[in-house]
Structure formats: C-alpha cells, structure tokens
Phi, psi and omega in degrees: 000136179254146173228160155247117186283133159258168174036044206270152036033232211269339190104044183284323159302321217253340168287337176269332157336293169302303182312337159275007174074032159289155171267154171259146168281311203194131209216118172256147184183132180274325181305142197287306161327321152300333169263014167257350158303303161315304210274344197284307221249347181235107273197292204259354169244126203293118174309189155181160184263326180231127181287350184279012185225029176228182176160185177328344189288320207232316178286125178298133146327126180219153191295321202225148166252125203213143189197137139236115177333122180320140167285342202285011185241351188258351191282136148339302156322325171251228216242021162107337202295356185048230164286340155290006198263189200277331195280307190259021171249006159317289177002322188274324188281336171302325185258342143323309187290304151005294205245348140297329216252289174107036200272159176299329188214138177223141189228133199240157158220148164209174146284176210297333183274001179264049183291298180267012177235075162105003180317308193277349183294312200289337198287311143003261192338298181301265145038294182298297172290038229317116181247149153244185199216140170227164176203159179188143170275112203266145133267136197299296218286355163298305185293343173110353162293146171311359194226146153338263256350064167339093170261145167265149158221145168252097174303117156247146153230134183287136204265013152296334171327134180261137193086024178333273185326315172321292165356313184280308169285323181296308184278003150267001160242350178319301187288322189295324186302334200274006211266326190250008178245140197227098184256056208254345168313272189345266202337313170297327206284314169306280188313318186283345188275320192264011171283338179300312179229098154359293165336293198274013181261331169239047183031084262288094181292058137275162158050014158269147170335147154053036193288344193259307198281004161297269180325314206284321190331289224282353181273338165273353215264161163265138169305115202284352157304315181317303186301308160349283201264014131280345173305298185264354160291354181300281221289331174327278199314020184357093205285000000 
C-alpha cells in the first residue's frame, strides 16, 4: 500500500507507516529544519513545501493519505479559533487534496481537544467527500513510551470500497481492545524518572545545533509506534 504524507513534520507517521510495510510516495512539510530530517532520512522521496501549492496537479496517486494538520487553534492552550483559525484551518486544504486525489484511506491526527473543537466539522467534511470514519484518542505510552501524548487519530475510508462493511467491522474492532488499555501508573513512574535529566530525555538537544527546533520537531511529531500499529490494523482489514 502507498501512501502521502501532509503535514509529516520530522516523519513521525511515515516511519511507523513503513514500519507496518506501506511505501511513502511524497512527503509535504513548510518547515525548513523538518524538511532537512526529511531529505536526511527519506532522501529519495520527492518534498514540498506548502500543502495550499500542492494536489492532484502535482502529487503522484496513493493508496492513503496521511497528516496531522496544525493543532495551535484546536489546543487548550491557545485562543479557541478552532477551524477558523489561520493555522488548524489548514484542515480544508487537507480535505481539499482529499477530494483531488480520490485515495481509498486518509488517516488524520490532532490533539485530544479537537474531540470538543472541531471534530463534527473535519468528520462533516470527510463525509461531504465521501468517507465514512471510525476514531479513537490513542496514547503513546499504551505503546511503551515514556510519555503520555493523548492524539485523536481518525481511519476514514471510502464508502465505495468494495466489502465495506467487512471493512468497517475490522477497523472497529481493530480499535476497541486499545480502548481499555491504560498503561499510565508505569509510564508516569519512566517519565518522571527521565524529565530529572533532560538531557537523556532528548537526547541530549540542550546546546547542540538546532537545539529548539528539534525539541519542538519532536514535541510535534506522531508517535511512530502509534503510526505503526494503525499502519497494521489498516492492512489487516485488507482494504
């Protein structure tokens, strides 16, 4: 299965994608520092830079589509703008390309708030292109990382697919058992012992080249385990 990365930041999707044994096609990301990750570790797969100057025009045809779309207008943290904001409304070009391309599967990530910021808009949207959709907010640390990081992620599939319904039950039930598992006692006890030293927690970016846009890379990225192992209930339900 081929896929295209929107939005890969460092390739946090597209390295657990592989790793469940999709090929990447194409990779879009504006950051410059994120495309130099890129160009480090996928060489050989052609970039761009801004998702409003790419589509069907430009992009090679892929099975799946995959992104996660800026968060900073959907976070707690910031000011609320949801899909209206300049940033997490990026989304429409994302669901633009979407609806240029025509891929069988587009798999989304944001955070855990745009459950209650924009959730019925992006679901709306897909829908409109028609996808039908399963979601669930996933944690890194279900996977054995040291950290939480609560991601919303969504599987859309189009509802032309021939064997939908299999389809459909495979990938809901794919989700529910990861649904009950909470590994955050452990998780917490491993984060707080490597939040004592920094250093070994990012290995140690203090006072190296590009030390901030590292960390923030890696403060952005989907977790490549995750992606993985949506990677492979995907190909299980043998689209």
């Amino acid at each position: 299965m081929t896929f295209g990365s929107l939005f890969a930041g460092i390739g946090g999707f597209d390295l657990g994608l592989e790793r469940a044994g999709m090929t990447c096609k194409w990779q879009v990301e504006i950051d410059p520092f994120c495309r130099k990750v890129l160009t480090k570790h996928w060489p050989h797969v052609p970039k761009f830079a801004d998702v409003q100057d790419v589509g069907a025009h430009n992009l090679e045809r892929v099975d799946l589509l995959c992104g996660g779309f800026p968060c900073q207008d959907i976070s707690y943290a910031g000011f609320g703008a949801g899909l209206a904001g300049d940033r997490s409304g990026l989304w429409y070009q994302f669901a633009r390309i979407v609806g240029e391309m025509g891929p069988r599967l587009v798999l989304v990530e944001n955070v855990a708030a745009l459950l209650d910021r924009g959730m019925g808009d992006v679901l709306g949207t897909l829908a409109d292109l028609g996808f039908d959709a399963e979601w669930s907010d996933l944690f890194a640390c279900e996977m054995g990382a040291t950290h939480p990081r609560q991601r919303v992620f969504i599987v859309a599939y189009s509802n032309c697919v021939d064997g939908w319904p299999r389809l459909r039950d495979s990938i809901a039930r794919a989700f529910r058992p990861l649904q009950e598992v909470h590994g955050f006692e452990s998780s917490r006890a491993r984060q707080s012992a490597r939040l004592a030293d920094p250093s070994a927690l990012y290995r140690g970016a203090a006072g190296v080249t590009d030390g901030p846009q590292r960390n923030r890379g890696i403060g952005n990225a989907v977790a490549p385990d995750v992606a993985e192992w949506l990677g492979r209930r995907i190909l299980e339900a043998r689209i």
